[in-house]
Structures are given as structure tokens and as C-alpha cells.
C-alpha positions in Angstrom: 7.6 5.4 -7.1 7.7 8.4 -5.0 8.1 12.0 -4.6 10.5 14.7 -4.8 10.7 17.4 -2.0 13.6 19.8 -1.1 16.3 18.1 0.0 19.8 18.6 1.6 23.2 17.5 0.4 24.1 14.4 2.5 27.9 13.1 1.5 29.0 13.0 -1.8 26.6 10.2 -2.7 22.6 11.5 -2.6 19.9 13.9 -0.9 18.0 13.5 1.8 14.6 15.1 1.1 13.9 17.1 4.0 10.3 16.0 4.6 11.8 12.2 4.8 14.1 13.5 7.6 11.7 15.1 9.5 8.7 12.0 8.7 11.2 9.7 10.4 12.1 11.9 13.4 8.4 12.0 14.3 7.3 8.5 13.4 10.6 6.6 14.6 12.4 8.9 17.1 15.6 8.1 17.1 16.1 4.9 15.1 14.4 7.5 12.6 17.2 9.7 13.0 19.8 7.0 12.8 17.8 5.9 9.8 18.4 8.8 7.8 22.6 9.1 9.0 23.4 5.7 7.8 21.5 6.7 4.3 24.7 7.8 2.4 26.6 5.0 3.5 23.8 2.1 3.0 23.3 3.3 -0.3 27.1 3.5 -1.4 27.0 0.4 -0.4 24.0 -1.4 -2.4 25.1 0.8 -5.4 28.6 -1.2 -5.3 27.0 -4.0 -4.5 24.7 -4.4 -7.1 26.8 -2.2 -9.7 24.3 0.7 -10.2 24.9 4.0 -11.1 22.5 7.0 -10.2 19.9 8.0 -13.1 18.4 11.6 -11.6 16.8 13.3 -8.4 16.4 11.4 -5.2 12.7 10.8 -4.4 10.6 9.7 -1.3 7.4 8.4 0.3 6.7 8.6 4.4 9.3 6.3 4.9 11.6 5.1 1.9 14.5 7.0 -0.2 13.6 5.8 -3.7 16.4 6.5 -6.0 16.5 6.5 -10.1 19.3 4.0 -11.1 20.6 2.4 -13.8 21.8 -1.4 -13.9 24.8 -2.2 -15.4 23.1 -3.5 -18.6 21.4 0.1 -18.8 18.2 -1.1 -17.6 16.1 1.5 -15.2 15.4 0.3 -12.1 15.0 2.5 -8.5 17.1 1.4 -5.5 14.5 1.5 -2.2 15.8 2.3 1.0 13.5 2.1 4.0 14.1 1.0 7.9 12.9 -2.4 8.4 9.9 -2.6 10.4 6.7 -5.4 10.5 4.8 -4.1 8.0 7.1 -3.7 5.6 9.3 -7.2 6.4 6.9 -9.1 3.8 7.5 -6.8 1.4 9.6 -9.0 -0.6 8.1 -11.9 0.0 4.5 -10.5 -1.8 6.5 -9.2 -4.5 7.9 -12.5 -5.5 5.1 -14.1 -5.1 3.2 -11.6 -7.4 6.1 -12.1 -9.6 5.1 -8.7 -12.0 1.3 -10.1 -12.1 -0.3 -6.5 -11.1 2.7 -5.3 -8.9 6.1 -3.8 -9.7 8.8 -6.3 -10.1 11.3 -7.1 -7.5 15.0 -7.4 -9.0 16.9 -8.1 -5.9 16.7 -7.2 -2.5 18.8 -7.4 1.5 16.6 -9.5 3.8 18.9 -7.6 6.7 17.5 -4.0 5.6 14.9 -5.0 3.7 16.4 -2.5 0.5 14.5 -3.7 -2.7 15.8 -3.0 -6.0 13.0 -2.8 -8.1 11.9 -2.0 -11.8 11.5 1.7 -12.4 7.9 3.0 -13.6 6.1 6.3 -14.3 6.5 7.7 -10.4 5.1 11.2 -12.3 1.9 9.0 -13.6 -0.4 8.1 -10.5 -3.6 6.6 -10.6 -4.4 10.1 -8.5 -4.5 11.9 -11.7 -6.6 9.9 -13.3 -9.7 12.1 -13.7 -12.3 9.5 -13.8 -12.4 8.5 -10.1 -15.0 5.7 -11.1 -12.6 4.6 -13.4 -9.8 4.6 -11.0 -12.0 2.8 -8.2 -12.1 0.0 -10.9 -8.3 0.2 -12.2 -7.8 -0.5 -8.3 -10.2 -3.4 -8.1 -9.0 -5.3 -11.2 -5.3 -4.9 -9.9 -7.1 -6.3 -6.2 -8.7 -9.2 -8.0 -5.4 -10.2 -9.8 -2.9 -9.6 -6.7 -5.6 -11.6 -4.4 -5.8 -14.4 -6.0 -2.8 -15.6 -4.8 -1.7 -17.2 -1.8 0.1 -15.7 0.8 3.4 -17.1 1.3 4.7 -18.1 4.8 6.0 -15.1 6.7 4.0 -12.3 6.2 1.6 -10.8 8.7 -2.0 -12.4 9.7 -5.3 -10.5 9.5 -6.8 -12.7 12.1 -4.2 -11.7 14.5 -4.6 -8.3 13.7 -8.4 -8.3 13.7 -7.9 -10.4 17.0 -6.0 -7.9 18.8 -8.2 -4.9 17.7 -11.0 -6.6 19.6 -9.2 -6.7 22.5 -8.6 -3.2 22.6 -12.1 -2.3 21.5 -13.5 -1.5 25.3 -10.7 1.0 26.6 -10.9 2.9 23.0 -14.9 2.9 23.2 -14.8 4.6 26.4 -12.7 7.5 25.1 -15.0 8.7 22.6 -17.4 11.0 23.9 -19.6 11.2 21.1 -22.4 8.6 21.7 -23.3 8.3 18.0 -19.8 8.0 17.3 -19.1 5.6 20.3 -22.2 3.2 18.8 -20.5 3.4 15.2 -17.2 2.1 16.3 -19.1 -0.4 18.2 -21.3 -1.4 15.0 -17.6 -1.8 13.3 -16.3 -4.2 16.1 -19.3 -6.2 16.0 -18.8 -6.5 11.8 -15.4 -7.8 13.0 -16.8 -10.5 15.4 -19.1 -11.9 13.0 -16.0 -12.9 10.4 -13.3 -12.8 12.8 -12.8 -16.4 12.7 -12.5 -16.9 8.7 -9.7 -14.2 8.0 -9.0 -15.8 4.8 -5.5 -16.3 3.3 -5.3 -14.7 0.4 -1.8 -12.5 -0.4 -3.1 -8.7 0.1 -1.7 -5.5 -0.5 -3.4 -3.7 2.9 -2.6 -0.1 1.3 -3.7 0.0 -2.4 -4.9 4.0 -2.5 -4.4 5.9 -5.6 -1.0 7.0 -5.1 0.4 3.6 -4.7 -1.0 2.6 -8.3 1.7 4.2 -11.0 1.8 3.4 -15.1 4.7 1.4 -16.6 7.6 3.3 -17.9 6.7 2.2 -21.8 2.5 2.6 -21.3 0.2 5.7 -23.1 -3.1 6.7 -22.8 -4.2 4.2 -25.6 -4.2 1.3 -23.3 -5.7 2.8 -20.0 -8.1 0.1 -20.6 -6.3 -2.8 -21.5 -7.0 -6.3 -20.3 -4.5 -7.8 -18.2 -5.8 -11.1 -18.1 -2.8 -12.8 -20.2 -0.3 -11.4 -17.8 1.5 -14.7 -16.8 3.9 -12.4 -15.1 7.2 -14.6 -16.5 8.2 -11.7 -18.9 11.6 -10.4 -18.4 12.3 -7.7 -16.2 12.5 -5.1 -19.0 9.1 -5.7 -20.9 6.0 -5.0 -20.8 4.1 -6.7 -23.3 0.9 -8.6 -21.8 0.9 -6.4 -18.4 -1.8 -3.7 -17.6 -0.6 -0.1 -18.0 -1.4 0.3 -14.0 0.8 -1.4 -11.5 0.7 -1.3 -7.7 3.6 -0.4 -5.2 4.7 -0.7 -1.5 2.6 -3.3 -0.5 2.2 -3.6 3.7 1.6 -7.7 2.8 -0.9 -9.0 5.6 -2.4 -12.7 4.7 -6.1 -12.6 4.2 -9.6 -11.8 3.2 -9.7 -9.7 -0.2 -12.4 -7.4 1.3 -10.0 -5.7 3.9 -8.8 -4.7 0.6 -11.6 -2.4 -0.2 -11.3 0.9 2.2 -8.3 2.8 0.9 -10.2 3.1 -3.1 -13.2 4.3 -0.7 -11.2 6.8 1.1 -8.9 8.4 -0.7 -10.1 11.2 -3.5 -13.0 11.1 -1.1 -16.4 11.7 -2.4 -19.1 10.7 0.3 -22.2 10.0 -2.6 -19.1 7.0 -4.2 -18.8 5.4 -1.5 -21.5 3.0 -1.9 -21.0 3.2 -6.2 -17.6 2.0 -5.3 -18.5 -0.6 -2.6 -20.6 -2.2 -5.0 -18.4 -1.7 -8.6 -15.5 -3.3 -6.6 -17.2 -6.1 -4.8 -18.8 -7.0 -8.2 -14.8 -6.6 -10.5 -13.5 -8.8 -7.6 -16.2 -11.3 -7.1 -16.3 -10.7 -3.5 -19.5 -11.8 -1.1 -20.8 -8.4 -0.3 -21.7 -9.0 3.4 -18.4 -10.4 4.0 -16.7 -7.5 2.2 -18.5 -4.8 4.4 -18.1 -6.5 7.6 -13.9 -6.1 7.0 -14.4 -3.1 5.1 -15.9 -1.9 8.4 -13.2 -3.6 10.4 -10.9 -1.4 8.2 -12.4 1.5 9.4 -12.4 0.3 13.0 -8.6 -0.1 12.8 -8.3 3.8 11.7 -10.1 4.8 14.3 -8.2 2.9 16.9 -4.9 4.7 15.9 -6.7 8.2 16.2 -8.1 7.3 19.6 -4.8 5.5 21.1 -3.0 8.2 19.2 -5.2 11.0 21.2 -6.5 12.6 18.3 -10.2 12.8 17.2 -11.6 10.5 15.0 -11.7 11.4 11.1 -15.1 12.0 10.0 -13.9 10.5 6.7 -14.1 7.2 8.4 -17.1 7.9 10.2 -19.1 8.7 6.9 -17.9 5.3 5.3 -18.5 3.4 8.5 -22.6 5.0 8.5 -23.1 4.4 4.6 -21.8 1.0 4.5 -23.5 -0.8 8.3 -26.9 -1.0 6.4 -24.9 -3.4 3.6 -25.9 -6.7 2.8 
């Protein structure tokens, strides 16, 4: 559910992990900054509220303070703090939709501040560890095929209007890369965009499903890392698990869309460039996705990482690159 870093004392109530304080100084300035002041006193205030008690270390990720709690029934659960922004406002809205189907549970949550309380899992059991990275591409693409299959609610982001917009900026960022390889790959990605652009699709996706965002349930072992979560109905109570996979996915960015803009993160993370078309194919095939649609936004994926390196003035990651060649000759 997150990490644990070096932290420093902050009131009387939790810590701050250092690296969260110094993630949201560079990344939000100084709402960052006020961010991370207001912590002790936001989360006094949701552990009242919601009659919690503290159950260990504070943990993080970029941008959330995750901390171990304990209802007042005794059940685990972790209290997320995180600064409202757009990609994270439809957080809550995905997780009730998913409703425990492949994703953590939501117990309650502050539209205001968007601070989730959500079932605790096995934050030191990532699907990062898993050995088997072919095995982990597919744990990722069965929790895809089972979080995609559901509508997107109203209120969360739109692909289209993403993909849209990255068009638009597609001629300013092409003239900034002086490679002329690299400047005709970025182009071959924004002309995979243009030929789906219009049918973004409006199924409920994840956007950031890498292998640290995929964690085991607090009452799974080894014995059923290959269990079938088909007969998940998700309408278990909040403190079982029988009838869910051992692997559930976290901190969803919710966009409403096509599954295959689903693909890249499983690609790119635990990077192995001879995989990537192994796991293009394994996970279009677990999901049942059309392949040439899949590359095109799997490729418009890409095209969106490399327009935050270039409007970002940094140089493009040859990860990204290396997917971008070995996927273009997909069909």
C-alpha cells in the first residue's frame, strides 16, 4: 500500500517520510508544501472522524501518506491521505464501481480531500517480487480484463480528451527533438493515435497498473498465486476474502476508455526489451483485446511519455523508444 522511508516527527499524531516531503515540494511547489503542514491535523481529524486508531509505521508513495489503522471493530484498514488533484479526483468513484472485483476495497472516503479509507493488504508483497515476470505480466492482464470490463462511471477523466489534446501538441514537441529517427518514432506514435482517436472506448481503466501497484491480500499464501478469480462477485464483506484473487490493484488514475491504453506500464516496468512483444501478445490474448487496436494506444501511451519528457526539457527515455520500435510493425 506503500513504502516506508525515513521520516520526521510531525506533532504528536504521525511522521512525515522525508522523501514524501521533498516529492511534493518538487512536484507541487507550494500547495506541496502546504500539503504536507496540514498532514497532522487532516489526519487527527479523519482518525476522530472515522474512530480509527493507528496500527504501526507511517508509509508513502509519490504522493499519499498511507497509514496502518485499525477500525473500531478491529478490522485493518489504511487511512490515505493525498492532495486532490485530476487524476486522482476519480479515485473513488473507480473503486466503488470495482466494488473489491480485482481492486482494493473502498470503506469510506472525503469527496473535499479526496482521503480514502481503504482495506489494508500485504504493502510488503508486490507483484515486483514476483520472480516470474511472465507470470506477473499475466497476473496484471487478468486483473486488466476483470477491472475493464466495467463501465466507467460519470465523472472520471476521458481518453479521447486526453488523446485529443496530445495531438494538438504533437507539432511543437516534434520539432524539439533533434534526433531524426527519434523525431519519425514519435511521429509513427501520433499517427497510431489518429487512426483510433475517434473510438476512445468507455470502459473504467486503471491508467497505472505497473507492478508495484498490484499487492497480495492480507490472508493470501503462495498456494493460490494461481487462483481463478472468476467467481469474485465482489459483494463479500469488507473483511474476507474468500472468492477474490490473491493479487489486487491500487491507486488507480481512473480515465474512461479503451482497455489497450491499459497495456504499457506491464511492458515497461521490470523492463526486459526481448518481453516486450511476449507480453504484447500474452496480454492482448488474457484480455481479449483486437491487437491492432491495442498497439495503436499502446503506442499512444508511449507518445504521452514522451511528451512529458520533451515539455518537461528532459531527453526522451530510451525505454519508451525501444517499445515504441518493437511494437509499430504490430498488426
Amino acid at each position: 500500500m506503500g513504502r516506508r522511508s525515513p521520516a520526521r516527527r510531525v506533532g504528536r499524531v504521525i511522521d512525515v517520510p522525508d522523501a514524501l516531503a521533498a516529492s511534493q515540494h518538487r512536484y507541487n511547489g507550494a500547495a506541496g508544501r502546504a500539503f504536507v503542514a496540514a498532514l497532522p491535523r487532516q489526519a487527527a481529524h479523519f482518525l476522530d472522524r472515522w474512530e480509527l486508531r493507528l496500527d504501526g509505521p507511517s508509509m508513502h508513495g509519490v504522493g499519499a501518506l498511507v497509514l496502518p489503522v485499525r477500525r473500531a471493530d478491529a478490522t485493518p484498514a489504511v487511512l490515505k491521505l493525498q492532495l486532490l488533484d485530476e487524476e486522482n479526483a476519480g479515485e473513488p468513484l473507480a473503486l466503488r464501481a470495482w466494488a473489491g472485483g480485482g481492486a482494493v476495497r473502498l470503506l469510506d472516503h472525503d469527496r473535499a480531500t479526496c482521503t480514502l479509507l481503504l482495506e489494508r493488504l500485504d504493502h510488503t508483497r508486490m507483484l515486483t517480487h514476483l520472480p516470474d515476470t511472465r507470470e506477473a505480466a499475466l497476473v496484471v492482464a487478468r486483473l486488466l480484463a476483470r477491472l475493464t470490463a466495467v463501465a466507467a462511471p460519470e465523472g472520471v477523466r476521458r481518453l479521447g480528451d486526453i488523446a485529443a489534446d496530445m495531438l494538438e501538441r504533437v507539432p511543437g514537441a516534434l520539432r524539439r527533438i533533434p534526433d531524426p529517427s527519434d523525431r519519425r518514432l514519435v511521429g509513427d506514435c501520433a499517427a497510431a493515435v489518429r487512426e483510433v482517436v475517434t473510438e476512445p472506448g468507455d470502459r473504467l481503466l486503471h491508467w497505472d497498473l505497473h507492478y508495484d501497484n498490484v499487492l497480495r491480500g492480507l490472508h493470501h499464501d503462495d498456494s493460490d498465486e494461481h487462483h481463478d478469480d472468476d467467481n469474485d462477485n465482489g459483494d463479500h464483506d469488507h473483511g474476507q476474502v474468500a472468492g477474490r484473487a490473491p493479487w489486487v490493484a491500487i491507486d488507480p488514475k481512473p480515465l474512461a476508455g479503451d482497455p489497450g491504453f491499459e497495456l504499457c506500464p506491464a511492458l515497461r516496468n521490470r523492463f526486459e526489451p526481448a518481453e516486450i512483444r511476449r507480453r504484447f501478445d500474452a496480454m492482448t490474448d488474457v484480455m481479449g483485446l483486437e491487437r491492432a487496436r491495442a498497439r495503436a494506444w499502446t503506442l499512444g501511451r508511449v507518445l504521452q511519455n514522451t511528451l512529458w519528457e520533451i515539455e518537461g526539457g528532459r531527453p526522451l527515455e530510451p525505454v519508451d523508444l525501444e517499445i515504441a520500435r518493437r511494437l509499430r510493425a504490430v498488426t
